[in-house]
C-alpha positions as CSV (number, residue, x, y, z in Angstrom):
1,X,-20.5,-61.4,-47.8
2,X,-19.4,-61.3,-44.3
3,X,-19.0,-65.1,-43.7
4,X,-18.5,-68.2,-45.1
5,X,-20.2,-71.4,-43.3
6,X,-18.0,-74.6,-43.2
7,X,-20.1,-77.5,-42.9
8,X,-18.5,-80.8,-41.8
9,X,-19.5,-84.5,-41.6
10,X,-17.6,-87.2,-39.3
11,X,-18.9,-90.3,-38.7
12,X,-18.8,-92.1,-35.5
13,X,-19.2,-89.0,-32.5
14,X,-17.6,-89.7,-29.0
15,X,-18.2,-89.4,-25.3
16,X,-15.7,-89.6,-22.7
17,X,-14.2,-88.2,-19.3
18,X,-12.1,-85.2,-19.6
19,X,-8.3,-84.9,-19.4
20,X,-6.5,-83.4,-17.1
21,X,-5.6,-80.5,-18.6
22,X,-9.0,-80.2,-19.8
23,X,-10.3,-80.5,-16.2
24,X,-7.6,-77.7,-15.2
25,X,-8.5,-74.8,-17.3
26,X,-12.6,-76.0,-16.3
27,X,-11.8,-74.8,-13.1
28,X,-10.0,-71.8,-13.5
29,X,-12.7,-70.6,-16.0
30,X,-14.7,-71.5,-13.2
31,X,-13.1,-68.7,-11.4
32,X,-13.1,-66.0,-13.6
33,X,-15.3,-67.1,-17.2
34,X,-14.0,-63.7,-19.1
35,X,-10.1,-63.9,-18.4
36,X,-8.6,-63.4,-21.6
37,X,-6.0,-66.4,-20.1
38,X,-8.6,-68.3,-21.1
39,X,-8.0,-67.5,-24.5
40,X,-5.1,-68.4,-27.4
41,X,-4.7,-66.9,-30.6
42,X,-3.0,-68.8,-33.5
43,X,-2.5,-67.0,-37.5
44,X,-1.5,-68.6,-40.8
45,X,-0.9,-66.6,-43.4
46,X,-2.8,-66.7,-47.0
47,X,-0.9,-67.2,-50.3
48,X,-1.6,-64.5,-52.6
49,X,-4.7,-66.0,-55.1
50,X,-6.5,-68.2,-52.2
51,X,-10.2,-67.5,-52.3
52,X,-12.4,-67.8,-49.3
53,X,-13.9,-70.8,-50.5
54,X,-10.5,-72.6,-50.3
55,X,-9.9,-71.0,-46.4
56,X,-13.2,-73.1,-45.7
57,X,-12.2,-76.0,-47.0
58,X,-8.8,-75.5,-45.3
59,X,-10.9,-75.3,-41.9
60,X,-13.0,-78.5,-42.5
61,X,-10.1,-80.5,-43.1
62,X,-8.9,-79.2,-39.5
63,X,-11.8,-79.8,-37.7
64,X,-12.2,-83.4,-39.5
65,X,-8.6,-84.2,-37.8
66,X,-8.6,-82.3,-34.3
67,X,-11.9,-83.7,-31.9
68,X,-10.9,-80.9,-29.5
69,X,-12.2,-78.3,-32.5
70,X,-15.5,-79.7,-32.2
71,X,-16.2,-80.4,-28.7
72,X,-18.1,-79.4,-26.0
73,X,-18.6,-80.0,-22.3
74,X,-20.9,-80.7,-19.6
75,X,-20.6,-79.2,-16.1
76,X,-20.1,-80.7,-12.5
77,X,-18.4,-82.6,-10.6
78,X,-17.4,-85.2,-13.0
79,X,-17.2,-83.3,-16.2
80,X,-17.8,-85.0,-19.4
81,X,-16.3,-84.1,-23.3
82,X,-18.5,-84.5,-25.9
83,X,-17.2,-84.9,-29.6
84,X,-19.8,-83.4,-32.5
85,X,-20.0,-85.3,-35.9
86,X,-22.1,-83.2,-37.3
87,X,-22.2,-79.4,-37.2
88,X,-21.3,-76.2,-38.9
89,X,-18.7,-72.9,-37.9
90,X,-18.3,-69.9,-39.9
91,X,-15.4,-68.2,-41.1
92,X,-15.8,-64.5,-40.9
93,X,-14.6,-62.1,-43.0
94,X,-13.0,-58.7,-41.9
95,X,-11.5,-55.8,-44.1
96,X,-8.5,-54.6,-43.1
97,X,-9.3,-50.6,-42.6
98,X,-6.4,-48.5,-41.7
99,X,-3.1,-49.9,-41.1
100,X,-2.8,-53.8,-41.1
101,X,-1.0,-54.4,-37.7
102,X,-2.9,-52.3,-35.8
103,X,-6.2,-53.6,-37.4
104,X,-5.3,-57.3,-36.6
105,X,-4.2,-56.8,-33.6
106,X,-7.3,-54.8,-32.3
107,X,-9.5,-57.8,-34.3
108,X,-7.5,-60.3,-32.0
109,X,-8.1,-58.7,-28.6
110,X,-11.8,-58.3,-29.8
111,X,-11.9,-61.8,-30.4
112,X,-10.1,-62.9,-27.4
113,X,-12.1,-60.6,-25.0
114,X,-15.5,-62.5,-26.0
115,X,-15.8,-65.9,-23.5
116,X,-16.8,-69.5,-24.8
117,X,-19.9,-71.0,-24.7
118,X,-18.3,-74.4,-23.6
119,X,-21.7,-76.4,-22.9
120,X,-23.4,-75.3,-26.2
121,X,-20.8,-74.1,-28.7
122,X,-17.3,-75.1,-30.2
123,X,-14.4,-74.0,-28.6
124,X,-13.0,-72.0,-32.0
125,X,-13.4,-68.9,-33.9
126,X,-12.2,-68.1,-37.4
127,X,-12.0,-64.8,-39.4
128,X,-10.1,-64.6,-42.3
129,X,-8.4,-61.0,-42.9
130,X,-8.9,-59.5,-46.2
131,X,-7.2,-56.5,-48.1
132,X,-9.1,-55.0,-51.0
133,X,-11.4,-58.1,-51.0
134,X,-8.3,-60.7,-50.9
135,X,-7.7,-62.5,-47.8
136,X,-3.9,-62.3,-46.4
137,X,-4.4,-63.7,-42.9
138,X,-6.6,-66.0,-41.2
139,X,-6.4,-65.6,-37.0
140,X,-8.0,-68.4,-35.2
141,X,-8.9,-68.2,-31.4
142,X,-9.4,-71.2,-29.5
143,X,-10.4,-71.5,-25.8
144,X,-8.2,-73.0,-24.0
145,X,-9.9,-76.0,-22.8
146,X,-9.4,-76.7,-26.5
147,X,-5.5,-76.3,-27.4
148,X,-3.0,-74.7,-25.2
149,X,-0.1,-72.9,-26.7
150,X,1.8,-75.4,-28.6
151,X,-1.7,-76.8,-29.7
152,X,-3.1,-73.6,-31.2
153,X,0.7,-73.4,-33.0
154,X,0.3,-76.4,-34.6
155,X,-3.1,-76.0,-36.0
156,X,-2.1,-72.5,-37.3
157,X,0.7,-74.6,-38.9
158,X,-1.3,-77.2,-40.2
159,X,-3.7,-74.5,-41.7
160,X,-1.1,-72.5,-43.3
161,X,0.9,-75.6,-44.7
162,X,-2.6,-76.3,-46.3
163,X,-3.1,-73.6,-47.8
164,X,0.3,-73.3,-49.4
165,X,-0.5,-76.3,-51.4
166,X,-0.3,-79.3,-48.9
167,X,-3.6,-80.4,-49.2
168,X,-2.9,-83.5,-51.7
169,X,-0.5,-85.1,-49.2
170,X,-3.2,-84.3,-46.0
171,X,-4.4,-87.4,-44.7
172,X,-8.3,-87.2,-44.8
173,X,-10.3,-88.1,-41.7
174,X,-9.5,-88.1,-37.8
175,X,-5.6,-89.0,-37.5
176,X,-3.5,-89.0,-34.4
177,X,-4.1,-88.7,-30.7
178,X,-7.3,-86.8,-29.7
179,X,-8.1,-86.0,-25.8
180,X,-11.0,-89.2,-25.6
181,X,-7.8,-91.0,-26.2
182,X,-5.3,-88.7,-23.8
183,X,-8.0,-89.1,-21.0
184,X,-8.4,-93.0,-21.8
185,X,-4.4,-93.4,-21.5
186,X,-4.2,-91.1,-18.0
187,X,-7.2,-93.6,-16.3
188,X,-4.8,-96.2,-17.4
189,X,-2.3,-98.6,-15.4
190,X,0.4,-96.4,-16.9
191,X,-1.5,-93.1,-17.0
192,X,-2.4,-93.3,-13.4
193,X,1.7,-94.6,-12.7
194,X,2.7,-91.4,-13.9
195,X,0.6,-89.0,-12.1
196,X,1.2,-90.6,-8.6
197,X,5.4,-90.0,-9.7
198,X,4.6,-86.6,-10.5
199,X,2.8,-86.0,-7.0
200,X,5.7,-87.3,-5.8
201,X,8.3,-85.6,-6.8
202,X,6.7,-82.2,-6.5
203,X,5.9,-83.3,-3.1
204,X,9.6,-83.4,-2.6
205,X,10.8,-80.8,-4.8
206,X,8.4,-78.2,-2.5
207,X,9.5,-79.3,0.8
208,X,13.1,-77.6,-0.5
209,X,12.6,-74.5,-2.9
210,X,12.0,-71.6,-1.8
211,X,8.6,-70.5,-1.8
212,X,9.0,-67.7,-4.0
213,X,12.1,-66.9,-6.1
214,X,11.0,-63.0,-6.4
215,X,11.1,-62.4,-2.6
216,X,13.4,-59.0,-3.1
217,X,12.7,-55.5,-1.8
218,X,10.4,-53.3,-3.4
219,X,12.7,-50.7,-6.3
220,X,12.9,-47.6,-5.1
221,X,11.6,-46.5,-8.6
222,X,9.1,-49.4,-8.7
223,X,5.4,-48.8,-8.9
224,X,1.9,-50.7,-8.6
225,X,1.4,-52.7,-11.9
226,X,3.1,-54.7,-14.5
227,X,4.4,-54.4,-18.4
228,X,6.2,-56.5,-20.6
229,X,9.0,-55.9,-22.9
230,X,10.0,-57.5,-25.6
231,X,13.0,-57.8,-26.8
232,X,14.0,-59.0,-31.1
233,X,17.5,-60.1,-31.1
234,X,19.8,-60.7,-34.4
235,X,22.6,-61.0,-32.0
236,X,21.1,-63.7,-29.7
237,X,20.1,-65.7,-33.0
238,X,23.5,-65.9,-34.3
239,X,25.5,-66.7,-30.8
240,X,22.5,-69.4,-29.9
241,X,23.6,-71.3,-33.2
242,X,27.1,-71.6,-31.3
243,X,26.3,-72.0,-27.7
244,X,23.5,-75.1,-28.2
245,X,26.1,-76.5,-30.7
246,X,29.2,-76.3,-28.2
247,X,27.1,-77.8,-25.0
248,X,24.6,-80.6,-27.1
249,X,21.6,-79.3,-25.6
250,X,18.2,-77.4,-27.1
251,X,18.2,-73.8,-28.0
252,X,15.6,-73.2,-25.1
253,X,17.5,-75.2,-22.4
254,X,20.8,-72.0,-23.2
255,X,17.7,-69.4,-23.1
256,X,16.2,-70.9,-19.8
257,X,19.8,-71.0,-18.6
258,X,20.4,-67.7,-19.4
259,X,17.4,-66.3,-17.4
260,X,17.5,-68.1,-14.7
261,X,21.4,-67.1,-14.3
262,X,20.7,-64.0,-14.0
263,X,17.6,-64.3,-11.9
264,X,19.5,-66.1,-9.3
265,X,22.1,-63.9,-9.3
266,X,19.6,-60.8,-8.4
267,X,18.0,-62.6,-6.3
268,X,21.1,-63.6,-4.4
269,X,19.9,-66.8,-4.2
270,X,21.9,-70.1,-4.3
271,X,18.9,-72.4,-4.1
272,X,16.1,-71.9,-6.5
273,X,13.4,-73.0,-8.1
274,X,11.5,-72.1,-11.3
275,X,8.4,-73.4,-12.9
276,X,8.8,-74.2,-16.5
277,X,5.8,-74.6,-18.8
278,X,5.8,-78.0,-19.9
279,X,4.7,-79.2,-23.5
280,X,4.1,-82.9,-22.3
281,X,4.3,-83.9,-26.3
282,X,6.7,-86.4,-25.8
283,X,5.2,-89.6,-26.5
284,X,5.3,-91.1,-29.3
285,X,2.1,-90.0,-31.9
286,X,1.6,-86.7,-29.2
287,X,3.8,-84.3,-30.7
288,X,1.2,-82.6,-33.3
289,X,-1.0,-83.1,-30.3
290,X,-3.9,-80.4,-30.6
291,X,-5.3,-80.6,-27.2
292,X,-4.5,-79.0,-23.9
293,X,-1.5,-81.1,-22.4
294,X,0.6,-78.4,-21.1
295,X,1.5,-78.6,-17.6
296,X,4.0,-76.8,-15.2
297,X,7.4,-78.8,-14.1
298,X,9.2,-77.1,-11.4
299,X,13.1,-77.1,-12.1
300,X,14.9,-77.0,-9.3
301,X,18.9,-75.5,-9.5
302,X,21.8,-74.5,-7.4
303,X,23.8,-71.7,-9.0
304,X,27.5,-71.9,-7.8
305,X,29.4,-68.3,-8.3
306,X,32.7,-71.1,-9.5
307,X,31.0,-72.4,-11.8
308,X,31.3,-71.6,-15.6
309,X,28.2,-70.7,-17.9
310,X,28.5,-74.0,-19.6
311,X,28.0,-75.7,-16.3
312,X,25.1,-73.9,-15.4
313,X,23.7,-74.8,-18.9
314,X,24.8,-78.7,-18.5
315,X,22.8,-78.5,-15.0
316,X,20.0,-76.6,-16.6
317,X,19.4,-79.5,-19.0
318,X,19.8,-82.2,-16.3
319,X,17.4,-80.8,-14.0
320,X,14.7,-79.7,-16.6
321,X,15.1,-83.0,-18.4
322,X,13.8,-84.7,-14.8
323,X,11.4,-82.0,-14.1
324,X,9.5,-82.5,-17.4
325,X,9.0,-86.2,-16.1
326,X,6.6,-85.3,-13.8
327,X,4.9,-82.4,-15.5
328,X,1.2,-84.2,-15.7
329,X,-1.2,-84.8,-12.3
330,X,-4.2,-83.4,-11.5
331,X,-4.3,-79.8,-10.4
332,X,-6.4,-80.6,-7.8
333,X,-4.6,-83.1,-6.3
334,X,-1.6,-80.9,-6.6
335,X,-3.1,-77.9,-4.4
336,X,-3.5,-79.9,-1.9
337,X,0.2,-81.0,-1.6
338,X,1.3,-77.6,-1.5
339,X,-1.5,-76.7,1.1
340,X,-0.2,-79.5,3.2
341,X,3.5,-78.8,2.4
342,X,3.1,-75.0,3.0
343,X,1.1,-75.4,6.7
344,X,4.1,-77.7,7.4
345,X,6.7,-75.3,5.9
346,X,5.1,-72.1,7.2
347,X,5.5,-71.1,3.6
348,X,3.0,-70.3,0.6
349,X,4.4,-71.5,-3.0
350,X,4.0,-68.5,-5.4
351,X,4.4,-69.9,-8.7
352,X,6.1,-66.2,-9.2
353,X,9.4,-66.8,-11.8
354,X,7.8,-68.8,-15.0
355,X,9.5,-69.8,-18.4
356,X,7.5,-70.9,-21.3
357,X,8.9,-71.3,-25.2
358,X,6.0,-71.0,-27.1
359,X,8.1,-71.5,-30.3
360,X,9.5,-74.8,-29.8
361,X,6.6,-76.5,-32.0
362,X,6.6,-74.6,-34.8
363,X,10.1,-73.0,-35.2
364,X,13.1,-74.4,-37.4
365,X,16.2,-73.9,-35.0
366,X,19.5,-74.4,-36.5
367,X,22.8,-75.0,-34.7
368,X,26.0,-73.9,-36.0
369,X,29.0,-75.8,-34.6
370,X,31.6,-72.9,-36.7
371,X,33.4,-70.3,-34.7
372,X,31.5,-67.1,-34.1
373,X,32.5,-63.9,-35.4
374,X,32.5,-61.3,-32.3
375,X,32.8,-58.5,-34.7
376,X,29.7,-59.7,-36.5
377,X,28.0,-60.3,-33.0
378,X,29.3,-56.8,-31.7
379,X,27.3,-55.4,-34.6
380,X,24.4,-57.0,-34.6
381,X,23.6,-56.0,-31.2
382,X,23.3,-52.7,-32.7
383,X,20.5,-53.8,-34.3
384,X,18.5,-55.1,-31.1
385,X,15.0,-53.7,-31.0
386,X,13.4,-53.6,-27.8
387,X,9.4,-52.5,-27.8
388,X,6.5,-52.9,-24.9
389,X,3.8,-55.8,-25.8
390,X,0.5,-55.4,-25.8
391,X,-0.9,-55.4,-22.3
392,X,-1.7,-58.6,-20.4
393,X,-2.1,-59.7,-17.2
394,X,0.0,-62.6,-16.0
395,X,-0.3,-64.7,-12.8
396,X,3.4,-63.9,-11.9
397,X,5.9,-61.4,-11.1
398,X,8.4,-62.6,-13.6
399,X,7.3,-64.6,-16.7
400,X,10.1,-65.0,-19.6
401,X,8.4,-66.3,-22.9
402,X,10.4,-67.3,-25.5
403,X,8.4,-66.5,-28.2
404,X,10.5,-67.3,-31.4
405,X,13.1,-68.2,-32.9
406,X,14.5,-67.8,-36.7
407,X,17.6,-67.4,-38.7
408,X,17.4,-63.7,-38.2
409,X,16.1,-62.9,-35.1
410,X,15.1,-63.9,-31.6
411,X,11.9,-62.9,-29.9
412,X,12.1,-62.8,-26.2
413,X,9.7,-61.2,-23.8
414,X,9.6,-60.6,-20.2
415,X,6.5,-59.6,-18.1
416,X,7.1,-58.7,-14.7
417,X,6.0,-56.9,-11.4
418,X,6.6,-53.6,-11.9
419,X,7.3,-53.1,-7.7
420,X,10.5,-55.2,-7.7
421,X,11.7,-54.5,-11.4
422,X,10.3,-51.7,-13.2
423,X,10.3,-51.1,-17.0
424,X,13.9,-49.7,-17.2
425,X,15.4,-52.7,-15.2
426,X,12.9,-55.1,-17.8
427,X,14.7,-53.8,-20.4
428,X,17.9,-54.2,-18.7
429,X,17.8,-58.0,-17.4
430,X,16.7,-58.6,-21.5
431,X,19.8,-56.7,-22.2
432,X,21.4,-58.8,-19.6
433,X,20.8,-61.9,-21.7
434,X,21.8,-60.5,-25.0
435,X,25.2,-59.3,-23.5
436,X,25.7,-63.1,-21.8
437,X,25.0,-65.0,-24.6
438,X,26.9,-62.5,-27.4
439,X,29.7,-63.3,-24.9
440,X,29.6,-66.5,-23.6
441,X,29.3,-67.6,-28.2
442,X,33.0,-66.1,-28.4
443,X,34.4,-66.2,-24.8
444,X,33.3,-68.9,-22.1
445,X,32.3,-67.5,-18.7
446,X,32.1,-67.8,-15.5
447,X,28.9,-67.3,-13.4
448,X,31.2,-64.7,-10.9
449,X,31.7,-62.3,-14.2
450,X,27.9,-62.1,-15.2
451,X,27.3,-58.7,-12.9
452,X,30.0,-57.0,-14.1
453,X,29.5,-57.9,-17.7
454,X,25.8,-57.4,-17.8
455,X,25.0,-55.1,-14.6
456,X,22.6,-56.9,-13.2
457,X,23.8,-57.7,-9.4
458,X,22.7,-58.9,-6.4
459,X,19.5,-56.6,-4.8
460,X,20.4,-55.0,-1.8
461,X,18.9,-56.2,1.3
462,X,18.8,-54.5,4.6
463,X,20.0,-56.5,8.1
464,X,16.3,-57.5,8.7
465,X,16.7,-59.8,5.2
466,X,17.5,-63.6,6.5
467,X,18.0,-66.6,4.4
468,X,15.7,-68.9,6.0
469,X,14.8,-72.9,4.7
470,X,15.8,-71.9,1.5
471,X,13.8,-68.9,1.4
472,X,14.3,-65.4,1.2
473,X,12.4,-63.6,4.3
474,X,11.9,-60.0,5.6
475,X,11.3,-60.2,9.5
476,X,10.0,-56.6,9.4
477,X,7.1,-57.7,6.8
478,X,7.0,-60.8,9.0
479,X,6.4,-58.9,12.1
480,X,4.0,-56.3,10.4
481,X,2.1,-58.7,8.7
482,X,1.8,-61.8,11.3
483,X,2.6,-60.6,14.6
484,X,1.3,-57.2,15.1
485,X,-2.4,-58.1,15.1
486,X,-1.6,-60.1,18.0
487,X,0.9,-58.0,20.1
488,X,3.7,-60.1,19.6
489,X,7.1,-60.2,18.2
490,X,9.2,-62.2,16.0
491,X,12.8,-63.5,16.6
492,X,15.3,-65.0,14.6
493,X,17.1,-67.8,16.8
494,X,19.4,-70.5,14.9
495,X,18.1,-70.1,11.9
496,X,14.5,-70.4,12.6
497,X,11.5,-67.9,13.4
498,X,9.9,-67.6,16.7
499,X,7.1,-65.7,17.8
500,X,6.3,-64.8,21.4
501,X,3.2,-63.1,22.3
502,X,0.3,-63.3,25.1
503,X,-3.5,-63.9,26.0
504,X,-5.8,-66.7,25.7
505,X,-3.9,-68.3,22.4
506,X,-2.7,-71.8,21.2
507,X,-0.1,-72.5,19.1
508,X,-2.6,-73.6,16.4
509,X,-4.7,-70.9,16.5
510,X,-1.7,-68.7,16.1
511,X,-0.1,-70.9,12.9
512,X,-3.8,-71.0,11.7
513,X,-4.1,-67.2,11.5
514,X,-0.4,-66.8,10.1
515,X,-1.2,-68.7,7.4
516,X,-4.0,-67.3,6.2
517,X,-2.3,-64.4,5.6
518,X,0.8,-65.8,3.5
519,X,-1.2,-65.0,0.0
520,X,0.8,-62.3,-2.0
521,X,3.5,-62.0,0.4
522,X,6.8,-63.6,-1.4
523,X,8.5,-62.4,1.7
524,X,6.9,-63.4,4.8
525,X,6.9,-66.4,6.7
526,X,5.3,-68.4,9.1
527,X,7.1,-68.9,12.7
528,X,8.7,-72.2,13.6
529,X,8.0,-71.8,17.2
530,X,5.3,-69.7,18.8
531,X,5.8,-69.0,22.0
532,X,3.0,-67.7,24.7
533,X,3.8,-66.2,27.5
534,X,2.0,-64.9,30.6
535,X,2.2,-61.4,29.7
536,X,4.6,-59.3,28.0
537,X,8.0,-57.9,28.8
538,X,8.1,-54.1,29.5
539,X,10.1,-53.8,26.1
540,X,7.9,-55.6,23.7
541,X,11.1,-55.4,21.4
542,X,13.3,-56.9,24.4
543,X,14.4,-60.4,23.1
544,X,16.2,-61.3,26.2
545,X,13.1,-60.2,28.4
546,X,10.6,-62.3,26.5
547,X,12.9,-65.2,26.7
548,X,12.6,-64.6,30.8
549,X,8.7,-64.5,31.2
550,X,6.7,-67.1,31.8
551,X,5.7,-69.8,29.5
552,X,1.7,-70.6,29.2
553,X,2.0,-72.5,25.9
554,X,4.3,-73.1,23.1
555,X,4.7,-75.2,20.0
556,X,5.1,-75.3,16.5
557,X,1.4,-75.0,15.7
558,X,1.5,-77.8,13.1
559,X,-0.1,-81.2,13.8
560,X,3.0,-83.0,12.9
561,X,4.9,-81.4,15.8
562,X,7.9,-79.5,13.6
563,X,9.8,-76.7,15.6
564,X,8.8,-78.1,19.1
């Protein structure tokens, strides 16, 4: 036997309009249709006895309750969702050969590798993992159209709870929220109130963060590429009992607080801004939620060298607690606020330093309000294990996931761009955290001791580095990449950029051209000023004799007049 078909039966099948988060992930599928992004694995393990038989019925039960397990879509310009009552998935069956790990984790890249038919088949696949005939491990993957993270977590939950003898108290039939609902609620008076807010506010939020917060110099060891490390802490578990007790807040808001202290502090940067992914399970009845909901939520934060870590975490809190109010709006809509806010900035929003806790729905955090022991914590760290993850590719050049959390151990990982930090200094900056938090659970600190206590320190930047609107900007990349295809040169006068150049140009066509060039460059900006002279100095690196020549045009090259 090498499957096992699971039949089910649900009366009453639905039409509807998509959600936004469906809608989202239809267009960047749109973009690339064999991304493994597009992809999320869930597992639940199988008590020893539990036939295959049971596993099915385990899986009908699941796709009774979730819609989004049994849905497909229809294309265009005004997608629709379409629920199936009636239908049939199979389960298949796959003998472990060779050692377990390594044979579930090659089944899962197999399985993630092969796209979705999303107009003609569900949005699922099962296999159930056996060992001399007896199942141990059943891995779902789900397209993401279907569940995000949080929502593949909590149907491998559901399905392991199940099968460890939970089926008598398992409500039968479709309960809870389902995405014909979500998209009914965001069309709604409410719904709709929201989603304007949340334009809003990132509207705001992007006219004053810098554009990218990984806008460093290359390492002089770094390389082309990417890897992730990750990093399985006893230490961090036992000091994050003690920290989240001390300061009332979530075991991911001291973890977030933690990374994005030390990010800020190699970065330099006092102003910063970091997209956190945003579970959007709030609501009352959404929190087993198996749909995709999550959205980003930029958190904006100040990092004051005077200030103490538990300040940093208290500010941590208040600005992610805001943030995650306006984590839902139409992707869309949102692209073109950052197009228009970027052509007026002279900026291009990266998305480039991203936090996501993958563990927060299915992970039983304790907090532990008793004094550490820093001998116990000393000792522990000598248990730290630090590994490389299997290879992905991420849209960012710093991406922190925390992956876990449990009595014994924390799991964090950090993927980043191997040109600015390469796989020593990953290690390191996961180190970094470790050492801050083992610390800061015995002995409060201050944000001034953190490079000295942990090594990581402020990246050196060379006199052509200026701190510009926020942002971090390299006039030579500026001038390479903007100004030298049209024979001009960039200044920095009172804190703003200005370009002077020659020829038959505008100011328009100029800021045009710049800006279509801002794509991948954290560090380059667009002028404020462009400046057009009659023809060029002698000394095309003369500041003072470009200053003197005549003027034929000048202006800001934005249609809303800024830098005139």
């Amino acid at each position: 036997m090498t499957s096992v078909p699971v039949r089910f039966h649900v009366p009453g099948a639905r039409t509807g309009p998509v959600t936004l988060g469906q809608r989202n992930v239809l267009r960047w599928i749109g973009k690339d249709p064999s991304h493994r992004s597009d992809s999320v694995p869930a597992f639940a393990e199988v008590p020893p006895g539990t036939d295959l038989y049971e596993i099915a019925d385990v899986v009908r039960l699941l796709l009774v309750r979730h819609e989004s397990l049994r849905t497909t879509f229809t294309a265009g310009p005004d997608p629709v969702q379409r629920v199936i009552g009636d239908g049939e998935v199979s389960v298949e069956i796959s003998e472990v050969q060779g050692e377990p790990y390594a044979f579930v984790r090659d089944l899962v890249s197999r399985m993630l590798a092969e796209p979705f038919g999303l107009t003609t088949g569900l949005p699922v696949r099962i296999t159930a993992v056996t060992r001399d005939n007896e199942p141990f491990l059943v891995v779902f993957v789900f397209s993401h159209i279907a569940v995000d993270v949080a929502g593949a977590a909590i149907v491998g939950q559901q399905c392991a709870q199940l099968l460890d003898g939970g089926r008598d108290s398992w409500a039968p039939g479709v309960v809870g929220h389902q995405p014909v609902d979500q998209a009914r609620w965001e069309r709604s008076e409410a719904g709709e109130r929201r989603i304007r807010s949340a334009l809003r506010y990132w509207e705001t939020q992007l006219r004053r963060v810098p554009q990218a917060m990984f806008a460093v110099p290359a390492h002089p060891d770094g390389s082309p590429g990417h890897c992730e490390v990750r990093m399985r802490s006893r230490a961090i578990a036992q000091a994050l009992r003690t920290v989240v007790a001390r300061n009332s807040v979530s075991h991911s808001t001291v973890i977030f607080a933690a990374s994005a202290t030390l990010l800020a502090v190699f970065t330099g940067s006092a102003s910063n801004g970091l997209v956190s992914v945003c579970g959007n399970r709030f609501r009352t009845g959404w929190r087993d939620y198996a749909g995709t909901i999550a959205q980003d939520a930029l958190v904006p934060f100040t990092l004051d060298p005077a200030a103490t870590f538990a300040g940093v975490v208290r500010h941590i809190q208040a600005a992610t607690m805001n943030a995650y109010r306006y984590a839902q709006f139409d992707s869309a809509d949102l692209w073109a606020i950052i197009d228009a806010v970027s052509a007026e900035r002279g900026t291009q929003f990266h998305r480039d330093c991203v936090f996501n806790d993958t563990g927060v729905h299915s992970d039983l955090r304790r907090i532990d309000s008793s004094t550490v022991d820093a001998a116990e914590l000393a000792q522990a760290t000598k248990q730290t294990r630090l590994e490389f993850a299997d290879d992905r590719e991420l849209p960012a050049a710093f991406f922190l996931t925390l992956a876990g959390i449990s009595d014994e151990e924390v799991d964090i990982r950090l993927y980043a761009d191997t040109r600015f930090l390469p796989a020593a200094q990953v290690q390191q900056f996961l180190l970094g955290v470790e050492r801050l938090l083992v610390t800061e659970a015995t002995t409060p600190l201050r944000v001034a001791e953190v490079p000295d206590l942990t090594g990581i320190r402020a990246v050196p930047r060379s006199a052509d580095w200026h701190l510009i609107d926020s942002c971090w900007v390299d006039l030579a990349a500026v001038q390479r990449v903007l100004l030298d295809p049209f024979n001009g040169k960039v200044f920095v006068e009172d804190d703003r950029l200005v370009a002077y150049t020659s020829g038959d140009l505008t100011p328009e066509a100029l800021h045009a051209a710049c800006m279509a060039e801002l794509a991948g460059q954290f560090s380059v900006m667009c002028p404020h000023r462009y400046v057009i002279c009659a023809s060029p100095p002698t000394d095309a690196g003369d500041h003072a004799a470009w200053r003197s020549r005549p003027v034929v045009r000048q202006g800001s090259g934005r249609s809303f007049g800024t830098g005139e």
